[in-house]
C-alpha positions in Angstrom: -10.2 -22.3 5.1 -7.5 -19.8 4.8 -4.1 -19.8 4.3 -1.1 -17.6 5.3 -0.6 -16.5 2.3 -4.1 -14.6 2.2 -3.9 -13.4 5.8 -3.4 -9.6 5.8 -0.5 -9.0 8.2 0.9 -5.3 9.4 3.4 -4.3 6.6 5.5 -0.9 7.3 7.6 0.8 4.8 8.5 4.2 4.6 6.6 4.5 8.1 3.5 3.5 6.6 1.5 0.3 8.0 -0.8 -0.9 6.1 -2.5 -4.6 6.7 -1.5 -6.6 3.1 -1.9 -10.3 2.6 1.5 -12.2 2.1 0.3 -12.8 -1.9 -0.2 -9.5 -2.4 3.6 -8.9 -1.3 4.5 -11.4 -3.6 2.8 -10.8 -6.9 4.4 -7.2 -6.3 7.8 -8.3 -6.0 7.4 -10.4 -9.4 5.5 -7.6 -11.2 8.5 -5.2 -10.1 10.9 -7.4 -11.1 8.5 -7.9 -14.6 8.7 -3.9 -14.9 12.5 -3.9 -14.3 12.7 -5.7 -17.1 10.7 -3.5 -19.2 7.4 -5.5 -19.5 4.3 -2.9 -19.4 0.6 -3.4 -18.0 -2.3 -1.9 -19.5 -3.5 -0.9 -15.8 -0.9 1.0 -15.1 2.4 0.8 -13.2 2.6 -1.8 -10.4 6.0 0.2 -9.0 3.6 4.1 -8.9 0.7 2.1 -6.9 3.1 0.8 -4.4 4.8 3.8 -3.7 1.6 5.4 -3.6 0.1 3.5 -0.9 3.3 3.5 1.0 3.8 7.0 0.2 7.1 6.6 -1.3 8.7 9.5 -3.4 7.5 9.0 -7.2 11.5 9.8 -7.8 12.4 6.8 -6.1 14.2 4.0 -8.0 11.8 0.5 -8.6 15.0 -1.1 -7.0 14.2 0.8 -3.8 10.7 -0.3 -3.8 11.8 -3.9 -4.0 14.4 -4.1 -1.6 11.7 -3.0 0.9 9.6 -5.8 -0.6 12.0 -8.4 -0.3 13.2 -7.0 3.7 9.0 -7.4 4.7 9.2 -11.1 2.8 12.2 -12.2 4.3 10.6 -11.0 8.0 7.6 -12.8 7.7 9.7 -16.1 6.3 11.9 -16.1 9.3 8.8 -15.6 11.7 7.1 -18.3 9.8 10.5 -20.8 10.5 11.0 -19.5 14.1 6.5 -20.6 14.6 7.5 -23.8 12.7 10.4 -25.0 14.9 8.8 -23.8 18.5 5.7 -26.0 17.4 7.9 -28.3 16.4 9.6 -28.5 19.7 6.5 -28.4 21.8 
């Protein structure tokens, strides 16, 4: 059974889609804020790989990066309320 948090939905930033599931999204935005805060992974930099699949300058700020993480969450929240309440209606 899946979920809609392991669903891959179309994710653009910096006019790059790319199909990501919703927990992926997520353990970004915590491993951002993580980095932000100066914690360090021995797999490299969470912040470089998403910039580099969404082809985001390397001399962009991590604050950049999660903004655009956070705008993509809060979309697919608000579609997720707006399905709720129009099945809810029906």
């Amino acid at each position: 059974m899946t979920t809609m948090l392991t669903v891959p939905i179309r994710v653009t930033i910096n006019d790059v889609e790319r199909a990501v599931p919703v927990f992926q999204l997520i353990q970004w935005k915590h491993a951002i804020k993580l980095e932000m805060e100066g914690l360090r992974y021995s797999r490299g930099n969470v912040c470089a790989h998403v910039k580099k699949l969404f082809n985001i300058h390397p001399q962009e700020k991590r604050q950049v990066v999660l903004n655009a993480i956070v705008d993509v969450l809060e979309q697919v929240e608000s579609h997720i309320k707006e399905k709720d309440n129009a099945d809810a209606n029906s």
